[in-house]
C-alpha positions in Angstrom: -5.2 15.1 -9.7 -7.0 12.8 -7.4 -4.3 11.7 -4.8 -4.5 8.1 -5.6 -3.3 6.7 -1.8 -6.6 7.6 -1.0 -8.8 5.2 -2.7 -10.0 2.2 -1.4 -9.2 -0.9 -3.4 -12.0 -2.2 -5.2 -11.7 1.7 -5.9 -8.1 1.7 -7.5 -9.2 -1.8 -9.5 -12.3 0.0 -11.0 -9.7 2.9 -12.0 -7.0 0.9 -13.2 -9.7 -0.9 -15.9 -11.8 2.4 -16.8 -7.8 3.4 -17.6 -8.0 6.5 -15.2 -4.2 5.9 -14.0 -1.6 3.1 -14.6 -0.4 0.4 -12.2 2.7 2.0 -12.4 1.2 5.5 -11.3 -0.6 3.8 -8.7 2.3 2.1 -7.1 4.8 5.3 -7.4 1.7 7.3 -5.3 2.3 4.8 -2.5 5.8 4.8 -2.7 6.0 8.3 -2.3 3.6 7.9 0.6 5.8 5.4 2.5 8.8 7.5 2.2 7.4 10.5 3.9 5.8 8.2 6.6 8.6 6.0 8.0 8.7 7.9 11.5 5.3 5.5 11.6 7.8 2.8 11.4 4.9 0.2 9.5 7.5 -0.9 7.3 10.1 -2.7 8.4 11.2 -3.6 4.1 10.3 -1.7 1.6 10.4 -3.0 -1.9 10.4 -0.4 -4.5 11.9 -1.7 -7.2 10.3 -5.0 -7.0 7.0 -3.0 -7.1 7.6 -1.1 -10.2 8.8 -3.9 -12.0 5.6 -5.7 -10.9 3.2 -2.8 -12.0 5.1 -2.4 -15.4 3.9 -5.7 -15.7 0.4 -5.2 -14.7 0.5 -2.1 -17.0 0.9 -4.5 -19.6 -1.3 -6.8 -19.0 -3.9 -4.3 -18.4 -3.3 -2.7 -21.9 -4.8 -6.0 -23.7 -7.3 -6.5 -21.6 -6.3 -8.9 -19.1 -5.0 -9.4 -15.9 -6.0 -11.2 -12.6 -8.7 -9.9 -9.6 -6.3 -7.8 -8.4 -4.2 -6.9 -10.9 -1.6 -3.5 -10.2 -3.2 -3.6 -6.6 0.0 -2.1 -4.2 0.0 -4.0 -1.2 2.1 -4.9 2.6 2.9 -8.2 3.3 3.4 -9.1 6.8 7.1 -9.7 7.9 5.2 -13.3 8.8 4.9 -14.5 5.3 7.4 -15.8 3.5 8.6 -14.0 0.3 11.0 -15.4 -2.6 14.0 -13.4 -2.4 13.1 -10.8 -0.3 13.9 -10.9 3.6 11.3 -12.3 5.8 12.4 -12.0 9.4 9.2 -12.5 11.4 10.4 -9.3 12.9 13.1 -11.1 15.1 16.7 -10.8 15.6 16.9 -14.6 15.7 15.9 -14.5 11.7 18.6 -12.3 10.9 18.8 -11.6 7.5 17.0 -14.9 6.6 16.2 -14.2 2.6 13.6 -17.6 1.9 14.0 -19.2 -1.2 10.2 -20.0 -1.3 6.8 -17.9 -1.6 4.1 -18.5 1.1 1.1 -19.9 -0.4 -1.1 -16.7 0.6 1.3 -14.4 -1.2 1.8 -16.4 -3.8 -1.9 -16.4 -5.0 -2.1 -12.8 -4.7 1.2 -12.3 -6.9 -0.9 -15.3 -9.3 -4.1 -12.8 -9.1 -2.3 -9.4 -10.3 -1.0 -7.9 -7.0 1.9 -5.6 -6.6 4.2 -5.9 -3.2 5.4 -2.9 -2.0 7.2 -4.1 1.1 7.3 -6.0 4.6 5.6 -4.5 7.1 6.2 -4.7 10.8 4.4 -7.2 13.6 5.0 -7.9 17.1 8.2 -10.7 17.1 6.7 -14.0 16.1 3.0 -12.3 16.5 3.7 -12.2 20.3 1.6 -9.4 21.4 -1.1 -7.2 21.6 0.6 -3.5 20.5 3.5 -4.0 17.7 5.5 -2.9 20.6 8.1 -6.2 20.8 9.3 -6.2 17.4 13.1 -6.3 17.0 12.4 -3.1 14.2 10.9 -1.0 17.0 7.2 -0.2 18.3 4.9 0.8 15.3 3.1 4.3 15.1 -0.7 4.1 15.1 -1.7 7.7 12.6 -4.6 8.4 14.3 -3.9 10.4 17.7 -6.0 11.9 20.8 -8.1 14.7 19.9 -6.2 18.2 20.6 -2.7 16.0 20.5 -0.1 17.7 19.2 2.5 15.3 18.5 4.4 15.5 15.3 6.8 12.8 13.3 9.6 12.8 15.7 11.2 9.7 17.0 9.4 7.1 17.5 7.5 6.1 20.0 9.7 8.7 21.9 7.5 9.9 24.5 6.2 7.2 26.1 2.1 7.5 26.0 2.4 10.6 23.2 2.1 8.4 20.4 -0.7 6.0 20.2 -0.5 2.0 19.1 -1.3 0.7 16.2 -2.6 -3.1 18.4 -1.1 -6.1 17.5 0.5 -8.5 16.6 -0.4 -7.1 12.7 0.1 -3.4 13.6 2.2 -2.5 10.8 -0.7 -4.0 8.5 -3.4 -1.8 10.1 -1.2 1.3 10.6 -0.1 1.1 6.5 -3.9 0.6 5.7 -5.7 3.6 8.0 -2.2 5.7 6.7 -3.1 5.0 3.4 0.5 3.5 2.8 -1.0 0.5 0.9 -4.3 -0.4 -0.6 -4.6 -3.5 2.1 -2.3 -5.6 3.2 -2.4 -9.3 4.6 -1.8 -9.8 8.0 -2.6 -13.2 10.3 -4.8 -13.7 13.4 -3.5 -16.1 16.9 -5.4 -14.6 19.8 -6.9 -11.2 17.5 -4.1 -9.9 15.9 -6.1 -8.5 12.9 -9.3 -7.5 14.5 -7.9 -6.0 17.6 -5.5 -3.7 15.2 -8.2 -2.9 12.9 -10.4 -1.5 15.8 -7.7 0.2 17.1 -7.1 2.0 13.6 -10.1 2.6 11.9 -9.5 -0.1 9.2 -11.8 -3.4 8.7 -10.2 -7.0 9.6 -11.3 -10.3 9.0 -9.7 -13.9 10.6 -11.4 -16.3 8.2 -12.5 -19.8 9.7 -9.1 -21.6 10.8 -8.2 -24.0 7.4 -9.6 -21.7 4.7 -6.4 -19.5 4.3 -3.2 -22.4 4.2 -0.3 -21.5 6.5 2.0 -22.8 4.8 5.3 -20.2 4.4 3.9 -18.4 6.9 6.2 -18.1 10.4 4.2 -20.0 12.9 3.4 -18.8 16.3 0.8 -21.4 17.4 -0.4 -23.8 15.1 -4.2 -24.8 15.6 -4.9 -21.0 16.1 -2.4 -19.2 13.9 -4.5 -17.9 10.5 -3.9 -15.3 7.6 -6.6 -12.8 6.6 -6.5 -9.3 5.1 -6.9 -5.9 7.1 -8.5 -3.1 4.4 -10.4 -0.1 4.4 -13.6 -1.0 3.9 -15.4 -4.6 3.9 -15.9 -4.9 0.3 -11.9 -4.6 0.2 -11.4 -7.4 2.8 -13.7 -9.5 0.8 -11.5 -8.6 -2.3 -8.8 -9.7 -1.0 -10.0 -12.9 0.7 -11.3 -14.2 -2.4 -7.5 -14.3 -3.7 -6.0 -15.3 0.1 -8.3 -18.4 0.4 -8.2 -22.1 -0.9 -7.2 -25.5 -0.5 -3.7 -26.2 -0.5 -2.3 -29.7 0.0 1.1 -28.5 1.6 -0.8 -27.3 4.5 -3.0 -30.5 6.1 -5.3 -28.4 8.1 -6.1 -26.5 4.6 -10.1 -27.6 4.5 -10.8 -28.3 0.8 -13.6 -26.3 0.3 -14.6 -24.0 -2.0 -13.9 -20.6 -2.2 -17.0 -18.1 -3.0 -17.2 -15.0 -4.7 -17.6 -12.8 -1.0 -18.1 -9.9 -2.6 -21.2 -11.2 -4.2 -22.1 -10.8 -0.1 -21.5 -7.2 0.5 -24.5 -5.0 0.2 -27.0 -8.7 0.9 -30.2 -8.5 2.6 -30.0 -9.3 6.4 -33.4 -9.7 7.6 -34.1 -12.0 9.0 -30.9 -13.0 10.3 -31.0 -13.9 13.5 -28.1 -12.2 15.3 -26.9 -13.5 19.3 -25.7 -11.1 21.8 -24.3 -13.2 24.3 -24.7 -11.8 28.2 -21.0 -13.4 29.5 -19.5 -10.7 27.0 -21.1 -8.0 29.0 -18.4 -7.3 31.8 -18.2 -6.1 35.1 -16.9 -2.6 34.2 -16.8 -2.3 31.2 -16.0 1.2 29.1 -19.4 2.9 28.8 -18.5 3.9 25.7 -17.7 0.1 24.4 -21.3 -0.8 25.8 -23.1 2.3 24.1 -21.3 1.4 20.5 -22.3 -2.3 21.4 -26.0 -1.3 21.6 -25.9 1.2 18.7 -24.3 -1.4 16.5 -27.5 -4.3 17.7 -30.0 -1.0 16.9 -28.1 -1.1 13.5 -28.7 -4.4 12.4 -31.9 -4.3 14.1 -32.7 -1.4 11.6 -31.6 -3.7 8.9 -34.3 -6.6 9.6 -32.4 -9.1 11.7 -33.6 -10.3 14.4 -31.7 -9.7 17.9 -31.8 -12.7 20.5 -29.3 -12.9 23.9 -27.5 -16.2 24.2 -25.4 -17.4 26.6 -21.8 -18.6 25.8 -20.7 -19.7 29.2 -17.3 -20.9 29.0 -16.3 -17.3 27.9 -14.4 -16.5 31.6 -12.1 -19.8 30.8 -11.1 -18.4 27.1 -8.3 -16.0 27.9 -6.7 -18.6 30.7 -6.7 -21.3 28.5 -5.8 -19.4 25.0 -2.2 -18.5 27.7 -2.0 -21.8 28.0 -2.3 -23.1 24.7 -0.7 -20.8 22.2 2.4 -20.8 24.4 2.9 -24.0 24.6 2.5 -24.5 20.8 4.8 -21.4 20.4 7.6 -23.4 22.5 7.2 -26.3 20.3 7.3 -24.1 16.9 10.3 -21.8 18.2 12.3 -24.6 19.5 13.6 -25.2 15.5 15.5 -21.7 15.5 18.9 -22.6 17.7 21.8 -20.9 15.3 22.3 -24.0 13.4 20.7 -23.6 10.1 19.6 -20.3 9.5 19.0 -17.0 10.5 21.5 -15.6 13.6 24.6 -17.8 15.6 26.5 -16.8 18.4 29.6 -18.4 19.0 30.1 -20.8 21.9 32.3 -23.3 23.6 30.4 -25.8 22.1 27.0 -26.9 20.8 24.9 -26.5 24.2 26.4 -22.9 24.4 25.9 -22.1 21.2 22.3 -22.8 21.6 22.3 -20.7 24.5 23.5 -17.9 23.6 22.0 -17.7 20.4 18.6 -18.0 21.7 19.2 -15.3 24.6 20.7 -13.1 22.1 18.4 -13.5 19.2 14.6 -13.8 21.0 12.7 -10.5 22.8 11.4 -10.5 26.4 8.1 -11.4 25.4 8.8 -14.2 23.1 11.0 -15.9 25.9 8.2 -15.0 28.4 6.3 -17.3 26.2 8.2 -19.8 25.7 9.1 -20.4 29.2 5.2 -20.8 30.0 5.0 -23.1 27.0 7.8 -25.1 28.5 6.4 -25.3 31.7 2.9 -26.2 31.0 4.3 -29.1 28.7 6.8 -30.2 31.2 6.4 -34.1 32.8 4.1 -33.5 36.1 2.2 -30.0 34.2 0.7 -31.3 31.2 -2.3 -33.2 32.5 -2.8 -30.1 35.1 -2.5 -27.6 32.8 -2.0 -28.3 28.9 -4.9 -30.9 28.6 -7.0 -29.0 31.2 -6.6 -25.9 28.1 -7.6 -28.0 25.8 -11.1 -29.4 27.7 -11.8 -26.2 28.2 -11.4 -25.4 24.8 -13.6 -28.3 23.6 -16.1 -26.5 25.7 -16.0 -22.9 24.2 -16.6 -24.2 20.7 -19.6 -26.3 22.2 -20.9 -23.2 23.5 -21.0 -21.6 20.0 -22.2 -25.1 18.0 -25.3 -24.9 20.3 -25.9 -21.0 19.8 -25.9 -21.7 16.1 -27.6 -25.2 15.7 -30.2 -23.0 17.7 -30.4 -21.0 14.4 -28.4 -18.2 15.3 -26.8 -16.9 11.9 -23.6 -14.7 13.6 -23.1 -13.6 17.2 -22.3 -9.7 17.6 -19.9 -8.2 20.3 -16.9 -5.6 21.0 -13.8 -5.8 19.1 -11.4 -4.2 22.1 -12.2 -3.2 25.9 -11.1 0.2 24.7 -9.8 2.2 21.9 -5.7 2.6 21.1 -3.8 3.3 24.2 -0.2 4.9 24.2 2.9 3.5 23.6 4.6 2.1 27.1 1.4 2.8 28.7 0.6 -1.1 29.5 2.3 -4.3 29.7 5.6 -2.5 30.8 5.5 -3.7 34.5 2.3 -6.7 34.1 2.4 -8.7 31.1 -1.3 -9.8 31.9 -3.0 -6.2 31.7 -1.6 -6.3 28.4 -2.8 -9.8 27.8 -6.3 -9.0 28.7 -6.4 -6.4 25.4 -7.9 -10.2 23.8 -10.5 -10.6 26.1 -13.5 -10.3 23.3 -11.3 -12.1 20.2 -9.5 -15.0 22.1 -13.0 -17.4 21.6 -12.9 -17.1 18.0 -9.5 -18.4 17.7 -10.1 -21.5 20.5 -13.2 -22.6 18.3 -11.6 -21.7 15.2 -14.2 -19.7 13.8 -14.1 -16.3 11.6 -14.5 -13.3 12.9 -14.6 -9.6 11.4 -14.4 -6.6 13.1 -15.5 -3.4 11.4 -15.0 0.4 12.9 -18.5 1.6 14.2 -18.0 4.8 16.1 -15.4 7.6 17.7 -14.6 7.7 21.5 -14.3 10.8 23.6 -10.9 11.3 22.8 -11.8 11.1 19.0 -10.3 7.3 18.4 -11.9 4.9 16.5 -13.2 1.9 17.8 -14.9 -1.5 16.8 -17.0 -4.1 16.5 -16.8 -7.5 16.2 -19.3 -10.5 14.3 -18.4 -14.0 15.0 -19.8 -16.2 12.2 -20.6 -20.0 11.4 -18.1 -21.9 10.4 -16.9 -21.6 6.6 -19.5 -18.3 6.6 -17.8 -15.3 6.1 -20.1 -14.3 3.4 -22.5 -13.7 6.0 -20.3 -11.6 7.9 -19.7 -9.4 5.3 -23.1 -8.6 4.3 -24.0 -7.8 8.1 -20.5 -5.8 8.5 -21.8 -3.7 5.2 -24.6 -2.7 7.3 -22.5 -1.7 9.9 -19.9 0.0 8.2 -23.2 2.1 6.4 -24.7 2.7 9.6 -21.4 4.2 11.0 -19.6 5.5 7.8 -15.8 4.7 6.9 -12.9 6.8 9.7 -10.2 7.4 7.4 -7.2 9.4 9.2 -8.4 13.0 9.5 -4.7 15.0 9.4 -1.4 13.3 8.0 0.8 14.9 10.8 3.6 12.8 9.9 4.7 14.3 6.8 
């Protein structure tokens, strides 16, 4: 029998109505699958019950005819999301056992459209970081490793630089997808945290425009850039599961009440003619020859395809990164200043309330989170905030400025990298210098400041035989046109699915 992990998900829902398998088949396959893959460590929940119950529903739906877009799908949800009645600890000590009594909105529509839940999977601790290494569950496992690696399912992460990661925050998302331990899974985008993972995996990623997913029950990092998307294994998927993900929603006021297309009516479009910008500031003083030539094969790609190729120039690029470390931790010391032992989630004991604040927010928050929040603090502090905080946002006026020009010049979607390499190995950055890990969202951290969507799609192999990807930067509200030009891509280049499943 086909081994039904491996399908893709538009795949699986073609199966599941031509009544090739069940729901319930389906999810047990992936069950199975997760069990035998937990030295990857990309769940940090797993839900099996709750699945099976959900699929003996979809089973029955199914059986009459009926049933939602995505109906018997098994997917992640990342620890970010809320869930109703199942632990949602944004992968933080300081959320303890915190079991909401609400459903995130995203999650909520895809449970309303059919889908199955299979478990939480693991992130960086409040989405702060670049490698799923600062999550209170432990680093996550990328599946794909170095060509001639021999490294098996043993602890892990336990040689430092043996095992590779997964990129973050949403490495647990893109590890379960390229390990085939769901069918796609959501995942949510500050800085790149799905399309830097999804290079770094082999798996496709999209951060819709910022307002068309609605963040409400999701953990927030940083507000004005903080946005859910899918990561899936191919782009038709993504735009599967986008279709459910997105819409208005008036709990969330920067929701944009727009509405919601059929995206995969996109997939498989015509692109010529598009015009397509490759702007010059993304081409960096040495960068990885192998990023440039993938860069180059993916323009002769869509080149191939009838668009049209034009250089722009985006020249408040070089400020992005400063100023994203500016902004997002300062919104992150706002959003994290509500979790001080009092109402939910983990309390230490103190003298009295002052104390107890203290030591429940040294105990309960990670070195990176409190790295972040002490920057936030500072740059909003009396004397910093004109110098620093308000200086971020200028800057940031002036990045999205940069991109309203290239378009209203009639550029349809800019085209760079998605990562300055490919996966590196656990422990092997950001150990000693926070800020050579920080620089891992050089080519993504734009997107997020102008609040535009962005897709990045796996394009090519490195030396070392790790995938790596490309990134399209689209209009605003457009990310119908990024999937038809990231279908050309992804049948220029082919899929990358995982080539051996070491780890069990």
């Amino acid at each position: 029998m086909t081994d039904l992990t491996r399908l893709t998900l538009t795949e699986a829902r073609e199966g599941l109505k031509a009544k090739t398998f069940s729901a319930t088949e389906l999810t047990t396959a992936h069950i199975a699958a997760i069990e035998k893959a937990r030295a990857l460590n990309a769940y940090v929940l797993e839900t099996p019950e709750h699945a099976l119950t959900q699929a003996a529903a979809s089973d029955a739906k199914l059986a009459k005819g009926q049933g939602g877009p995505l109906e018997g799908l098994p997917l992640g949800i990342k620890d970010l999301f809320a869930t109703k009645g199942v632990r949602t600890t944004a992968c933080s000590n300081i959320l303890g056992n915190f079991v909401p009594p609400y459903e995130s909105t995203v999650s909520g529509q895809l449970w309303r459209d059919g889908a199955v839940m299979l478990g939480k999977l693991n992130n960086d601790e409040f989405a702060m970081g670049s490698s799923n290494e600062t999550s209170a569950f432990g680093a996550v496992v990328n599946p794909w490793r170095r060509k001639g690696s021999n490294v098996g399912a043993g602890a892990t992460g336990a040689v430092e630089g043996a095992h590779l990661v997964p990129g973050g925050s949403s490495g647990g998302s893109a590890s379960a997808v390229a390990a085939d331990l769901c069918l796609a899974a959501t995942a949510t985008d500050t800085g790149g945290s799905i399309r830097q993972p999804a290079a770094f995996t082999g798996t496709v990623g999209i951060k819709p425009t910022y307002g068309r997913c609605s963040r409400w029950g999701i953990v927030a990092f940083a507000s004005s850039l903080d946005q859910a998307g899918p990561i899936g294994k191919t782009v038709r998927d993504c735009a599967a599961m986008l279709g459910s993900m997105a819409g208005h929603d008036p709990k969330d006021t920067t929701s944009v009440d727009t509405a919601v297309p059929d995206y995969e009516k996109a997939v498989g479009r015509s692109v010529k003619g598009m015009k397509i910008g490759i702007p010059r500031e993304y081409r960096l003083d040495g960068l990885n020859a192998e990023i440039e030539a993938l860069w180059q094969q993916g323009i002769d790609w869509l080149k191939a395809a009838g668009a049209e190729i034009v250089e722009i120039s985006l020249p408040h690029t070089k400020y992005a990164l400063p100023a994203y470390y500016i902004v997002a931790p300062a919104e992150a010391s706002s959003n994290l200043a509500r979790y001080d032992g009092v109402r939910y989630g983990l309390r230490e004991p103190g003298r009295d309330i002052a104390e107890m604040y203290e030591k429940t927010r040294a105990e309960g928050f990670g070195a990176e989170v409190k790295r972040r929040i002490m920057i936030g603090t500072y740059v909003l502090s009396a004397g910093y905030y004109d110098a620093y905080y308000l200086k971020a946002q200028k800057v940031r006026t002036l990045i999205k400025r940069d991109f309203d020009e290239a378009y209203a010049a009639g550029i349809d979607a800019v085209l760079t990298p998605a990562t300055p390499s490919a996966a590196f190995g656990i422990g092997e950055k950001g150990s000693s210098d926070p800020v050579e890990m920080y620089l891992n969202d050089i080519f993504t951290v734009t997107v997020n400041m102008a609040g535009l969507p962005g897709l990045a799609v796996p394009a090519g192999l490195d030396r070392q035989g790790l995938p790596l990807g490309l990134q399209l930067i689209g209009r605003p509200f457009d990310e119908e046109t990024l999937f038809s030009l990231g279908q050309v891509i992804e049948d220029a280049a082919g899929r990358f699915p995982v080539a051996e499943r070491w780890w069990g």
